[in-house]
N, C-alpha and C positions, 0 to 999 in steps of 0.2 A: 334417806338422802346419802350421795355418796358423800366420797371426804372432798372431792373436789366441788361437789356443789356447796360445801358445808363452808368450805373457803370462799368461793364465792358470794356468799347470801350475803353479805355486809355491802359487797361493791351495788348487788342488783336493787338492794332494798338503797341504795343513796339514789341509782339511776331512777327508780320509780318518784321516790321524792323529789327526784330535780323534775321529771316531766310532770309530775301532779303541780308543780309550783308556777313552769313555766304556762301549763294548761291556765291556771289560777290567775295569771299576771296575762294574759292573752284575753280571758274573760273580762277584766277590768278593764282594760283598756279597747273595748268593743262594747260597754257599759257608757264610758266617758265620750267616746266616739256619736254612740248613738244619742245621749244627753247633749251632746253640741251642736246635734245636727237637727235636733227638736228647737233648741233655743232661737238659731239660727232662722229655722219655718218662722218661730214665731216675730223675731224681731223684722222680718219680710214682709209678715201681714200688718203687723206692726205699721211699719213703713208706708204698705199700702193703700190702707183705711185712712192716715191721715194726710199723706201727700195728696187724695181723692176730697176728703173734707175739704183742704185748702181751697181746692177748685172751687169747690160747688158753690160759695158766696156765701153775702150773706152773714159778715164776720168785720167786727170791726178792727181799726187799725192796728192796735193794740194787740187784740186774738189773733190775726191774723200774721204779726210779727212771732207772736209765742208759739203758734201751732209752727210756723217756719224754722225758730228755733228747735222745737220739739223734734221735728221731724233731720234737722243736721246732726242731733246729739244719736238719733236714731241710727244715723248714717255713718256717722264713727262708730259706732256699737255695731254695725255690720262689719264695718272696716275688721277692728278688732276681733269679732268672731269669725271672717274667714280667716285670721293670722292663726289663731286657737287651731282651727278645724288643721287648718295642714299642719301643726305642729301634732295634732292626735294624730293624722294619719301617718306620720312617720313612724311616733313610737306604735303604732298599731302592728306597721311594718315590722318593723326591730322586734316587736314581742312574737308577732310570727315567724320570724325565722329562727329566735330563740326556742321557740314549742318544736319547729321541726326538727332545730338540730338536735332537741334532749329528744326526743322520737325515735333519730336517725341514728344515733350511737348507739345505744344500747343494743338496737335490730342488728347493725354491722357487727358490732361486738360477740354476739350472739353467736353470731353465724362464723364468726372467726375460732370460736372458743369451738365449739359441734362441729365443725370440720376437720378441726386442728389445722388448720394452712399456716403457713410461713414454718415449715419445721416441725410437725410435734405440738404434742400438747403444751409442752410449756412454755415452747417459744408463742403460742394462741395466748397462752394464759398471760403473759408479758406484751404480750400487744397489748389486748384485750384494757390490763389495768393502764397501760401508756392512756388511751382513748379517755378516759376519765379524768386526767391529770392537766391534758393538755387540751386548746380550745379546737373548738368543732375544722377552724381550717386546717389543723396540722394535721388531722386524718386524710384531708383531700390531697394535701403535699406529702404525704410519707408514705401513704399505706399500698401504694399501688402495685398490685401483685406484678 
């Protein structure tokens, strides 16, 4: 390994940790996504089977008031799990653009440090460690060749 990479290996092994983590946190949140949107089938059929029961007769006053009830608590229970679902798809959102940006640094990074641009190697190397420091938009506002 040269001395330059020997300097580097501390920054590249944090970039891998930060994308293993964001990968990690992207997973979970495509977990909970996919878990609500199971819940959600079910409280549907749910819904369906006994708004259908109601129908069919056959049910005295009494049943016929409880399956009604049953089926309104059913109906906030939907309410409340579409608020859920769109509250996971955003952070699903947010966690994906998290994974892309630990992705997308490290790649530019890369490529700044192996070309040496802006000046020389050191002035790469000095970008390079800026990128890590600072969050994913201040590469898109500074770095523009």
């Amino acid at each position: 390994m040269t001395s330059r990479s020997q300097r580097l290996q501390p920054a590249a092994e944090q970039a891998r940790e930060r994308r293993e983590q964001a990968l990690q946190r992207l997973a979970e949140q495509q977990q909970r996504l996919l878990k609500a949107e199971q819940q959600m089938t079910e409280l549907q059929r749910y819904h369906s089977e006994y708004a259908l029961g109601a129908v069919a007769g056959g049910l005295s006053v009494e049943a016929l008031l409880n399956r009604q009830h049953f089926v309104e608590r059913i109906d906030r229970a939907i309410a409340q799990q579409l608020i859920e679902l769109e509250r996971l798809r955003r952070q699903l959102a947010l966690a994906s653009d998290g994974w892309r940006a630990a992705h997308a640094i490290p790649a530019r990074a890369g490529a700044y440090i192996r070309h040496g641009v802006f000046g020389g190697q050191r002035a790469a190397r000095q970008r390079w460690r800026i990128l890590f420091i600072r969050p994913p938009f201040f590469f898109a506002m500074s770095c523009t060749p």
